[in-house]
C-alpha positions, 0 to 999 in steps of 0.5 A: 820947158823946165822941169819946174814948169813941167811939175806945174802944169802937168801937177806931177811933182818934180821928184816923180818926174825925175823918177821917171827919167831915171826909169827910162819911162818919160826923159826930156828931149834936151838939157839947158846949157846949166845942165837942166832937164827940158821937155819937149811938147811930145815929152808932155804928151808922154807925162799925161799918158803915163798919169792916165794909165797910173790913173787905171792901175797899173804899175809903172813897169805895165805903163813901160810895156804899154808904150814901149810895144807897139803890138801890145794889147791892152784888153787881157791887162785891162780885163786883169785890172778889173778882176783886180779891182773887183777883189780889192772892193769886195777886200774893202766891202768885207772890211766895212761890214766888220768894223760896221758889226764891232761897231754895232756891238758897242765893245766896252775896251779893247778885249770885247773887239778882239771877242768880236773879231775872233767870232766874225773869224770863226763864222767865216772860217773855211773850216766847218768844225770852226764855224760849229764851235763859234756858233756854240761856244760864243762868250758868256759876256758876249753873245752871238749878235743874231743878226750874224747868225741869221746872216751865217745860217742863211749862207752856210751849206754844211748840214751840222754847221747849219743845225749849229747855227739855226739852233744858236738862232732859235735861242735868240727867238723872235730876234733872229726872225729879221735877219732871216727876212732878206733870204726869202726874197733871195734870187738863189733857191737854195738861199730860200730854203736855208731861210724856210728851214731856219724859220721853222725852228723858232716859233713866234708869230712873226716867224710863222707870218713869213713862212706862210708868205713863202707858201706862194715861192716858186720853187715847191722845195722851199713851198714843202717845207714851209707848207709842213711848218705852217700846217703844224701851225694850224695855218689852213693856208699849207693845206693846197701845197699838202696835198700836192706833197701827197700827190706827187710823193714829196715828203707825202708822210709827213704831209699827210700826218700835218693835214690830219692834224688840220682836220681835228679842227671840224671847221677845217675837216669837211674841206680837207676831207673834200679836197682828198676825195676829189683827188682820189676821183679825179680822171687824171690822178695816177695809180701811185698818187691815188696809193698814197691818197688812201694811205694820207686817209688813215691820218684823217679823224672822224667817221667820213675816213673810214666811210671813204675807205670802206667805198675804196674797198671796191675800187676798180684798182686793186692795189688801192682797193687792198690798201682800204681793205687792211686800213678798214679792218685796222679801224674797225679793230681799234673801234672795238678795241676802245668799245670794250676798254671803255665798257670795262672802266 
């Protein structure tokens, strides 16, 4: 079969088959008496496995080796193409989300997409400073869309980089809120607790609806943090996962101060009053929780502390029962105290 024939039918154009002759890769079998190249059945065979394994990626110097050695095996070259293949999609995926983000930012000319593409180099720099300046210092003409932001404070892992950019985000206010959405439902934990701690920091309610949402996270440390968020809030809901802060000695100051902030509302006070007594009480609590539960009691308002404390003065632990002892006195001291400021005014 000529080689014209050979280009039809195979589809390989006739100049590609005279490269491979020249490569040594696939050469006929004979010439005519003109001189012409002519390929044999098992000449054809070899064109069609050369076109398959181009069709995997590989170089014609690999396809060579391939059918070359008889001993060769294909599974390390295979696995190699697919890590290959693998960065060249992941090259194409960052390539797409960059043009999506230009085109998102609607740039007027010229000099707004290369504004553009210096912010996404900033952002993306393996260099923390640079990331912080581009959070930071963004064009006066064009701001840092939030939904980068979000997408940055949600990856990043330098504690100054990530204040940065939950600080450029809170600016944005309620606009960053969405984008900040997709890390509470992240697989990795430490994705949740950026997004927990992000949220924080901006105060609208839709920020506070899905920090309550992540009350019920798995993990405590992502529940910690948006517990002392949303108690700050008001929100009744942080008050279980306070008081096992309080317990368990995770962030226990701070829990305590937000639930005696929640007992000012008396609707609220009699059940967190109950809830830190039954603690207190309970069978199973250690001496070290019980401390810090009479310690969590001098945040908590009105006349029921100080009434517990003072039974707490007798408690058969003489650590805790020393604790309500100062606490009490400490009260009783400031209750006479703003007795008689009030009586001299």
């Amino acid at each position: 079969m000529l080689i014209g024939e050979v280009a039809r039918r195979s589809g390989v154009s006739t100049r590609m088959l005279r490269h491979y002759d020249t490569l040594g890769l696939v050469s006929p079998t004979g010439r005519t008496v003109g001189g012409y190249r002519e390929y044999a059945a098992g000449d054809i065979r070899r064109i069609f496995h050369v076109e398959s394994l181009r069709s995997l990626g590989l170089s014609l110097r690999q396809i060579a080796r391939a059918l070359e050695d008889p001993g060769f095996a294909p599974s390390a070259l295979v696995g190699d193409l697919i890590r290959r293949t693998e960065e060249r999609i992941e090259r194409e995926r960052e390539l797409l989300e960059r043009l999506r983000t230009v085109d998102a930012s609607a740039p007027s000319d010229w000099s707004g997409v290369l504004r553009i593409v210096e912010l996404l180099h900033g952002l993306g720099s393996p260099h923390a400073a640079r990331r912080q300046q581009a959070a930071l210092s963004p064009a006066e003409d064009m701001p840092v869309r939030t939904d980068l932001l979000a997408g940055a404070v949600l990856a990043e892992s330098d504690p100054f980089v990530a204040g940065a950019l939950r600080w450029a985000l809170a600016r944005a206010g309620g606009d960053g809120v969405a984008g900040l959405a997709p890390g509470l439902r992240a697989a990795d934990v430490q994705t949740r607790r950026r997004a927990v701690t992000a949220l924080a920091e901006i105060p609208e309610q839709e920020a506070t609806d899905l920090l309550t949402a992540a009350l019920d996270d798995p993990d405590p440390t992502v529940r910690g943090p948006a517990a002392l968020a949303t108690g700050a809030r008001g929100v009744g809901a942080a008050v279980p996962m306070l008081l096992a802060m309080v317990v368990e000695g995770a962030n226990d100051i701070e829990a305590a101060e937000v639930l005696g902030a929640l007992a000012s509302d008396r609707d609220r006070a009699e059940m967190i009053m109950s809830a830190l007594v039954d603690e207190l009480t309970s069978p199973t609590a250690v001496a070290a929780a019980r401390i810090r539960l009479t310690q969590a009691l001098l945040e908590m308002p009105g006349p029921e502390a100080i009434d517990v404390l003072r039974r707490l003065t007798r408690d058969d632990d003489r650590d805790v029962a020393r604790i309500a002892a100062a606490f009490v006195d400490m009260l009783e001291k400031r209750s006479d105290t703003d007795s008689s400021i009030g009586r001299e005014r």
